[in-house]
Backbone as CSV, one residue per row, in Angstrom:
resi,resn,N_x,N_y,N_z,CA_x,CA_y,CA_z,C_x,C_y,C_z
1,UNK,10.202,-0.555,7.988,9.452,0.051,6.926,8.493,1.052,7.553
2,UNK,8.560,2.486,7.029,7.601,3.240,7.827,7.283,4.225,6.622
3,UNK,6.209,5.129,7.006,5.779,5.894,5.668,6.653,6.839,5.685
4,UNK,7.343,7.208,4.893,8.269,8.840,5.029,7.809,10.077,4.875
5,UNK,8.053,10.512,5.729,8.003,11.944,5.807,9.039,12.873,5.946
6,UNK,9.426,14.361,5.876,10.468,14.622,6.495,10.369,14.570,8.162
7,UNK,8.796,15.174,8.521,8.482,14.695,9.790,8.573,14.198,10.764
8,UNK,8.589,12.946,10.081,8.720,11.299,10.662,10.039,10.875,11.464
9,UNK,10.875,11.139,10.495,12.495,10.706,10.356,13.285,11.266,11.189
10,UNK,13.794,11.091,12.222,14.818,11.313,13.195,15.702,12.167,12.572
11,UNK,16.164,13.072,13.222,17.145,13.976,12.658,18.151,13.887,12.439
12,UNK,19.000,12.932,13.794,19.912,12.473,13.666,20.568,11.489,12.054
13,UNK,18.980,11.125,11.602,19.189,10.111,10.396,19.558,11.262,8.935
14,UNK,19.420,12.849,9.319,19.247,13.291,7.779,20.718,14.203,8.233
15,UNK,21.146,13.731,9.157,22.789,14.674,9.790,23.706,13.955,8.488
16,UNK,24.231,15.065,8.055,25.236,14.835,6.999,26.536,13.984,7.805
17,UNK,26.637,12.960,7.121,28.427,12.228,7.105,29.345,12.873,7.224
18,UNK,30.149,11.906,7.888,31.267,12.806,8.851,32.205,12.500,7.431
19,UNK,33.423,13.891,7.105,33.851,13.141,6.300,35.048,11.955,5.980
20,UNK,35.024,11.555,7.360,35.681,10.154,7.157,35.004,9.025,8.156
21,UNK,34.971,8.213,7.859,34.321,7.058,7.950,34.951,5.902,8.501
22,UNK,34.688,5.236,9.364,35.354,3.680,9.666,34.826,2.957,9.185
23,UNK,35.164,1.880,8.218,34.395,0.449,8.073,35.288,-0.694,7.535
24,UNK,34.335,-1.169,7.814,35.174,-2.850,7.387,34.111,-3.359,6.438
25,UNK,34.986,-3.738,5.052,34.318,-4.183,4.022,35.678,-4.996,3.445
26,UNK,34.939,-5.275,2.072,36.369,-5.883,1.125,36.839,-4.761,0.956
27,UNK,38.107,-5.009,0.710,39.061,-4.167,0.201,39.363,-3.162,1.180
28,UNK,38.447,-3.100,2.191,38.748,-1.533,2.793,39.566,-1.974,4.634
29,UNK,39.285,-3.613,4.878,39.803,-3.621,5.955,39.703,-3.231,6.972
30,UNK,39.080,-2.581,7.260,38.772,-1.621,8.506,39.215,0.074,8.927
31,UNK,40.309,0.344,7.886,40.526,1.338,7.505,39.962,2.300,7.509
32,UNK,40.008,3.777,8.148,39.606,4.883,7.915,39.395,5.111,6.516
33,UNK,38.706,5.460,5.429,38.497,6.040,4.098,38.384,7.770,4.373
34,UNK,39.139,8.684,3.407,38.464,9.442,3.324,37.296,9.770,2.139
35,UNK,36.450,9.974,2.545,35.286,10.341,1.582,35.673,12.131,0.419
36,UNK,36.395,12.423,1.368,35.918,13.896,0.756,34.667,14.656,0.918
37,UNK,34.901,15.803,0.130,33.630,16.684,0.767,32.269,16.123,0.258
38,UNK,32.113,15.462,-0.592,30.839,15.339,-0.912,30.256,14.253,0.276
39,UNK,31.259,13.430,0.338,30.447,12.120,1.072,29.688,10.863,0.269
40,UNK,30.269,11.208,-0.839,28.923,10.235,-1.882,30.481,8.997,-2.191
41,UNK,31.112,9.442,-2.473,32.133,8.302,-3.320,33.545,7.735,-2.427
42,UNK,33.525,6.330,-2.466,34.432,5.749,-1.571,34.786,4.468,-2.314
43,UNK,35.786,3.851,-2.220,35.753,2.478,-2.543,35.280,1.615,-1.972
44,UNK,35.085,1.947,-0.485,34.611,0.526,0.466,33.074,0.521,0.108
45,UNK,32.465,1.391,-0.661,31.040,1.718,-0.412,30.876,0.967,-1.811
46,UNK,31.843,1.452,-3.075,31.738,0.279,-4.065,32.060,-1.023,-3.824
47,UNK,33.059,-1.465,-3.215,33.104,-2.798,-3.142,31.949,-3.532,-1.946
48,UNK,31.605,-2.554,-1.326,30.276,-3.294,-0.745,28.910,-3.450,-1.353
49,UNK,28.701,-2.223,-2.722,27.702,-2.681,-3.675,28.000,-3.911,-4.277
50,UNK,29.001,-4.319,-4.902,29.648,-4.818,-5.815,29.387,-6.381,-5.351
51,UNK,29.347,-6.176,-3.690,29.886,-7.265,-3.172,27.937,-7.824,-3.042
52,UNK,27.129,-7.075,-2.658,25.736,-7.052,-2.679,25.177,-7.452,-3.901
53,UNK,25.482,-6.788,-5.097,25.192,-7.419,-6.006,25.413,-9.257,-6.821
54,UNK,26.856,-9.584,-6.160,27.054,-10.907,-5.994,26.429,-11.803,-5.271
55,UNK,26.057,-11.439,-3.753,25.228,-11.930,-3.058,23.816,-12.768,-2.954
56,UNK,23.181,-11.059,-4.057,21.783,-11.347,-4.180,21.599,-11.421,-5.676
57,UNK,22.834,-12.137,-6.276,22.697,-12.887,-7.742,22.594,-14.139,-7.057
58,UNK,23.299,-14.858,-6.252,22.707,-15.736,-5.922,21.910,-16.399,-5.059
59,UNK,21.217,-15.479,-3.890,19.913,-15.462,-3.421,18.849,-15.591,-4.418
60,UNK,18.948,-15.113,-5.224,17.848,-14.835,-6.296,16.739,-15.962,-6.762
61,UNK,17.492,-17.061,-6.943,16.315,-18.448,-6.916,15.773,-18.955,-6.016
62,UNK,16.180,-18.639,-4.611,15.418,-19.182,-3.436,14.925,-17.881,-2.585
63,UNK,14.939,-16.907,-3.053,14.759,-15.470,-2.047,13.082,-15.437,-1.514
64,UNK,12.543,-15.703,-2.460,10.613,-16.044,-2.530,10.553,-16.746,-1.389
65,UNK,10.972,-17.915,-1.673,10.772,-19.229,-0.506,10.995,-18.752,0.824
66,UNK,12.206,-17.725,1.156,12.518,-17.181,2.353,11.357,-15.855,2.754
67,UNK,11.428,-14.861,1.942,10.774,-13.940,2.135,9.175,-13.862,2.266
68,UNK,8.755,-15.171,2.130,7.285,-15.107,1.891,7.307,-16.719,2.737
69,UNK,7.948,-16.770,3.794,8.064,-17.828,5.030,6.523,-16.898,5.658
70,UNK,5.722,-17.776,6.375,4.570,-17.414,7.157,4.687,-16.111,7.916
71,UNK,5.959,-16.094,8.990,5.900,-15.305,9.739,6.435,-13.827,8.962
72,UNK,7.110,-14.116,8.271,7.571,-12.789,7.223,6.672,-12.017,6.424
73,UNK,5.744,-13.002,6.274,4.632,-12.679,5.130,3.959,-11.840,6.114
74,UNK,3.514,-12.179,7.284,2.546,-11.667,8.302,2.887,-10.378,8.548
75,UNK,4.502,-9.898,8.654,5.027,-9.202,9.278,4.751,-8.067,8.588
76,UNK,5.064,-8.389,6.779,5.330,-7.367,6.029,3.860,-6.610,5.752
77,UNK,2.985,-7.912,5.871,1.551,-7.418,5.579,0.572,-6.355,6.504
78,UNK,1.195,-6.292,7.825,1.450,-5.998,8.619,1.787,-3.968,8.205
79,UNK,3.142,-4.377,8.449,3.885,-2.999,8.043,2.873,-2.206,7.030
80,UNK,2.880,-3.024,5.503,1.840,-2.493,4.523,0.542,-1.708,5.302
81,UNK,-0.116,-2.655,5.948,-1.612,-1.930,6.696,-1.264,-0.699,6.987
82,UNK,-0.084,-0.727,8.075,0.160,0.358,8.540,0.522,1.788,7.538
83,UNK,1.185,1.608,6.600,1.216,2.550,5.668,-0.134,2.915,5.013
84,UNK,-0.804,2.143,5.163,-2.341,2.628,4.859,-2.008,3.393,3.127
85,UNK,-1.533,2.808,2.249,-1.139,3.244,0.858,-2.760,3.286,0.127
86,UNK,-2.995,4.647,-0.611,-4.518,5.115,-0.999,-4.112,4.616,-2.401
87,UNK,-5.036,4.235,-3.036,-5.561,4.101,-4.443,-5.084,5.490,-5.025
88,UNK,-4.078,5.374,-6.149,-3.875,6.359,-6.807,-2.548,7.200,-6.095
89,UNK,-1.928,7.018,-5.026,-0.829,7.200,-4.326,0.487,6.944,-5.066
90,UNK,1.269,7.606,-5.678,2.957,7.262,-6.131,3.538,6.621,-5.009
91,UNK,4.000,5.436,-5.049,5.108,4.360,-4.279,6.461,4.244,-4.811
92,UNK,7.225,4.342,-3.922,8.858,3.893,-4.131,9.395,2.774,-2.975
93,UNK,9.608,1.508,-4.142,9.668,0.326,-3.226,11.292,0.404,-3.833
94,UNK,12.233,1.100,-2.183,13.431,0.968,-2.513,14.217,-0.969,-2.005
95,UNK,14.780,-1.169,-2.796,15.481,-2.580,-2.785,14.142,-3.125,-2.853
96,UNK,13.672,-3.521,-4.332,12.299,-4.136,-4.629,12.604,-5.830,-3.889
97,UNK,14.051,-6.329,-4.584,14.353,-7.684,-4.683,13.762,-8.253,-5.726
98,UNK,13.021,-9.154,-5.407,12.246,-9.799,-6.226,10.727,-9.717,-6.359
99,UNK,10.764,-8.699,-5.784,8.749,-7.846,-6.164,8.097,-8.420,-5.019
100,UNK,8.615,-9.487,-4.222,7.501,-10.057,-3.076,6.434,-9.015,-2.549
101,UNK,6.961,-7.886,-2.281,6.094,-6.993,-2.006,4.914,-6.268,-2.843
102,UNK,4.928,-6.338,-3.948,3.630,-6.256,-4.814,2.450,-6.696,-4.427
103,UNK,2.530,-7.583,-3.670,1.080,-8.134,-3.660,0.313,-7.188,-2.427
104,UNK,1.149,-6.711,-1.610,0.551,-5.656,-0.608,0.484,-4.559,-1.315
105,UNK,0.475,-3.985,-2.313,-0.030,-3.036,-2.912,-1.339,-2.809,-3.412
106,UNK,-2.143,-1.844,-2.958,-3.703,-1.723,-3.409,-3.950,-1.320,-4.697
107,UNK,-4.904,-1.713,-5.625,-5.357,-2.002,-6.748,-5.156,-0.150,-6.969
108,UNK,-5.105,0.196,-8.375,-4.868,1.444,-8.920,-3.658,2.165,-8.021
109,UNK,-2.829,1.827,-7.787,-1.356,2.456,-7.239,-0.574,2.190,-8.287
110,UNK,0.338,3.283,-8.991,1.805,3.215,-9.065,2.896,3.543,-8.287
111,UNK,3.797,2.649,-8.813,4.812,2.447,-7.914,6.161,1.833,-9.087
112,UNK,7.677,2.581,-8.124,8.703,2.154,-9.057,9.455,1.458,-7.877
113,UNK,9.955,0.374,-8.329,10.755,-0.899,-7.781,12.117,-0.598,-8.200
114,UNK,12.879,-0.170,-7.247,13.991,-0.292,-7.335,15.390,-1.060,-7.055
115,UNK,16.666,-1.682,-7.297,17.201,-2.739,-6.623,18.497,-2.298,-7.585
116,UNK,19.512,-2.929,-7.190,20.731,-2.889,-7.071,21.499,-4.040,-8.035
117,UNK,20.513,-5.457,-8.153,20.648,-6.676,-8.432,19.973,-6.561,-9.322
118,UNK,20.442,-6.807,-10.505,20.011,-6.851,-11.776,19.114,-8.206,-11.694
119,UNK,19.513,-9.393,-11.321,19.038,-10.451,-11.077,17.825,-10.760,-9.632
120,UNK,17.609,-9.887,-9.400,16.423,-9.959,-8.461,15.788,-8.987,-9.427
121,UNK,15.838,-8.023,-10.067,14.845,-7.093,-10.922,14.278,-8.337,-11.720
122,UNK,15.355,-9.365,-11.996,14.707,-9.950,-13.242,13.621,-11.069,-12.695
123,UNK,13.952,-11.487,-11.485,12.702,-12.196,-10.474,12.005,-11.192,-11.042
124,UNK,11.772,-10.385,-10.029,10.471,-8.876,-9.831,9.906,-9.196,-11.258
125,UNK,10.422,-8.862,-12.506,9.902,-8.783,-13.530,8.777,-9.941,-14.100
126,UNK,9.065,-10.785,-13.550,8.361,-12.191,-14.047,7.093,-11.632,-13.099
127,UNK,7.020,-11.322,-11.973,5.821,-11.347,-11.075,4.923,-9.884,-11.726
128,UNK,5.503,-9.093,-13.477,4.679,-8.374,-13.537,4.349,-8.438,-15.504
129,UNK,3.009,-8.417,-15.304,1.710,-6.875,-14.893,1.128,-7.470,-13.897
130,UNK,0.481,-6.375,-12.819,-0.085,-7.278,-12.034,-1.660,-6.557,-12.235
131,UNK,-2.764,-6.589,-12.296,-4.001,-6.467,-12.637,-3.990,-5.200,-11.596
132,UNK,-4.438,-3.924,-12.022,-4.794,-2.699,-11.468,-3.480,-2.104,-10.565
133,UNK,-2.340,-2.518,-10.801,-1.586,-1.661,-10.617,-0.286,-1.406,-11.807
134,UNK,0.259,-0.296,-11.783,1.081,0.213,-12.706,2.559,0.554,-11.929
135,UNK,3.071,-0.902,-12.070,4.717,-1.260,-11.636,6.178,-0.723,-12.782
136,UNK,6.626,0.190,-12.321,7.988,-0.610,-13.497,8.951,-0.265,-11.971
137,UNK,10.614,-1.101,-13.253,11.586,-1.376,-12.096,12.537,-0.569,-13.307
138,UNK,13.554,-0.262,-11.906,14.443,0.423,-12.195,15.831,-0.431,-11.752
139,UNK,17.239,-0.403,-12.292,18.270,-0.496,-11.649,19.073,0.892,-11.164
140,UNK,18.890,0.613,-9.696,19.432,2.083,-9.267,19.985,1.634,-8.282
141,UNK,20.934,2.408,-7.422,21.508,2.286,-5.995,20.659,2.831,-5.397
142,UNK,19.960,2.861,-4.074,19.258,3.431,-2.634,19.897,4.526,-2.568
143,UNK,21.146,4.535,-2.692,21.773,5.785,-1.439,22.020,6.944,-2.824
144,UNK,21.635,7.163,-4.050,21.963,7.785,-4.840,20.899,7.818,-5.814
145,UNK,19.141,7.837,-5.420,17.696,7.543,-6.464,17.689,8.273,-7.451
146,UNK,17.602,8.010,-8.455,17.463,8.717,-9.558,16.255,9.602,-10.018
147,UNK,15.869,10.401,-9.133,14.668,10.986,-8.861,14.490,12.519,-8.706
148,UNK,13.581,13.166,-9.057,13.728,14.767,-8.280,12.955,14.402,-7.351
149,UNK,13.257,15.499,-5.997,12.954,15.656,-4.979,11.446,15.954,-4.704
150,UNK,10.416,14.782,-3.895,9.416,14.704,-3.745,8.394,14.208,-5.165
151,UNK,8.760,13.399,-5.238,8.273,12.483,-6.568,7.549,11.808,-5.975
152,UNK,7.565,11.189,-4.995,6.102,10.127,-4.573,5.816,10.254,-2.992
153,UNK,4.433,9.781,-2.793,3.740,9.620,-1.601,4.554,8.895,-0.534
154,UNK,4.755,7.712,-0.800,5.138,6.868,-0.246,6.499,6.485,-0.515
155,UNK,7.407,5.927,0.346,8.716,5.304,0.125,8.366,3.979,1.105
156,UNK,8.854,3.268,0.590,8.899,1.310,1.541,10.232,0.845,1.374
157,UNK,10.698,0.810,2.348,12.460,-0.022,2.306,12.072,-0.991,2.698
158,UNK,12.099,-1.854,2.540,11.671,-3.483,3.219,13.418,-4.476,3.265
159,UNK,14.218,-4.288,4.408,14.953,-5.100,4.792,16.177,-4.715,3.675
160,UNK,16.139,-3.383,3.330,17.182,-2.353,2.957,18.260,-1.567,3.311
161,UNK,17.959,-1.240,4.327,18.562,-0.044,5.134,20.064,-0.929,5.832
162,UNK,19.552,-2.235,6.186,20.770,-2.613,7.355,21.927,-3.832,5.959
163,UNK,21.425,-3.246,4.462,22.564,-4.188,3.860,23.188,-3.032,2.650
164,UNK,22.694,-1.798,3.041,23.095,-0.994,2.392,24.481,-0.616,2.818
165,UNK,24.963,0.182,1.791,26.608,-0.076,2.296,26.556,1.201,2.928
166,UNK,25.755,2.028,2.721,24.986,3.435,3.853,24.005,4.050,3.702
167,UNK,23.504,3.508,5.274,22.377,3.513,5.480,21.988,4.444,5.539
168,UNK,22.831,5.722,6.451,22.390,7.011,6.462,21.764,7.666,5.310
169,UNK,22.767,7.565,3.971,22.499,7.723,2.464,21.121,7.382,2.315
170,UNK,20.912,6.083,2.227,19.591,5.268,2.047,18.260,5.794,2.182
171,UNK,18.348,6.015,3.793,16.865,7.248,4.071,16.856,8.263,4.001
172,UNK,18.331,9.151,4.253,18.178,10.369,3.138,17.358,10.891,1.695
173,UNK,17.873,9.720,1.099,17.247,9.653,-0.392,15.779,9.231,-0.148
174,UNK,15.726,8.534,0.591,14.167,7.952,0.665,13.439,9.219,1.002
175,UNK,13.831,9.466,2.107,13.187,11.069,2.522,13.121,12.320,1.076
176,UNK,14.163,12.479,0.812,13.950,13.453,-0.591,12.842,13.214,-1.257
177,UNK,12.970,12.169,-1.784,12.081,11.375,-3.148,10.579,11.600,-2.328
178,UNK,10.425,11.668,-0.991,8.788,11.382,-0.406,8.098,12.841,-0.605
179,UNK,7.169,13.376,-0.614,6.354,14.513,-0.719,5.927,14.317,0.826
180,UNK,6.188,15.647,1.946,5.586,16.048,2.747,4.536,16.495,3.131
């Protein structure tokens, strides 16, 4: 989790996709895919949402208990400091999950929660209004935000990037959506 900038971000991370790809997912086997020119649409990349969204339907009742373990809690609270997020700052908490991360948010911030899992939004949702900040959630994919370019201060991936079905995608978009 780091604050985004275009700055910040390794270059190598905003290098456009090659347009074919190796991976191993369902359905795709290990198989070369071609993507085509855009790079956005594949099957292995749907059946690895598809397959994510099953996953963390059923993570979803015990995900708290894990994510807010001592040393996790420390870690994330941690990261948060470091973003040093100002009162009155736009936030984009990509792959919200289940909102655990709200509570590191400083009083008068908005921020949009985004996730993939309809059923972790619906966790997240229970953990809101939360007193002096202004949350909503979205169902969106990471690698495709439904956003114009430079919409908020801040972007937070918290344990996003390495279950995304691409990652490259992921902080791409994160990067867009951030204001430099």
């Amino acid at each position: 989790m780091l604050r985004l900038t275009r700055n910040l971000v390794p270059r190598q991370l905003l290098e456009p996709l090659s347009h074919r790809v190796t991976c191993y997912c369902m359905g795709a086997g290990g198989r070369s895919i071609d993507l085509g020119s855009t790079g956005k649409t594949s099957a292995c990349y749907f059946e690895v949402n598809r397959w994510n969204r099953f996953v963390y339907a059923c993570w979803s009742p015990v995900y708290d208990l894990l994510i807010n373990a001592p040393l996790l809690k420390r870690a994330r609270r941690q990261a948060f400091d470091l973003l040093a997020i100002n009162p009155g700052e736009r936030v984009c908490l990509v792959g919200v999950g289940t909102g655990a991360d709200f509570q590191f948010l400083p009083e008068d911030t908005t921020a949009v929660g985004l996730d993939l899992s309809r059923a972790m939004l619906a966790k997240a949702k229970r953990k809101l209004p939360m007193r002096g900040r202004d949350i909503s959630l979205k169902c969106a994919n990471a690698e495709d935000l439904p956003f114009p370019d430079d919409s908020f201060d801040v972007a937070v991936l918290t344990l996003i990037v390495s279950v995304a079905a691409d990652g490259q995608a992921c902080m791409r978009e994160a990067v867009r959506v951030t204001r430099h």
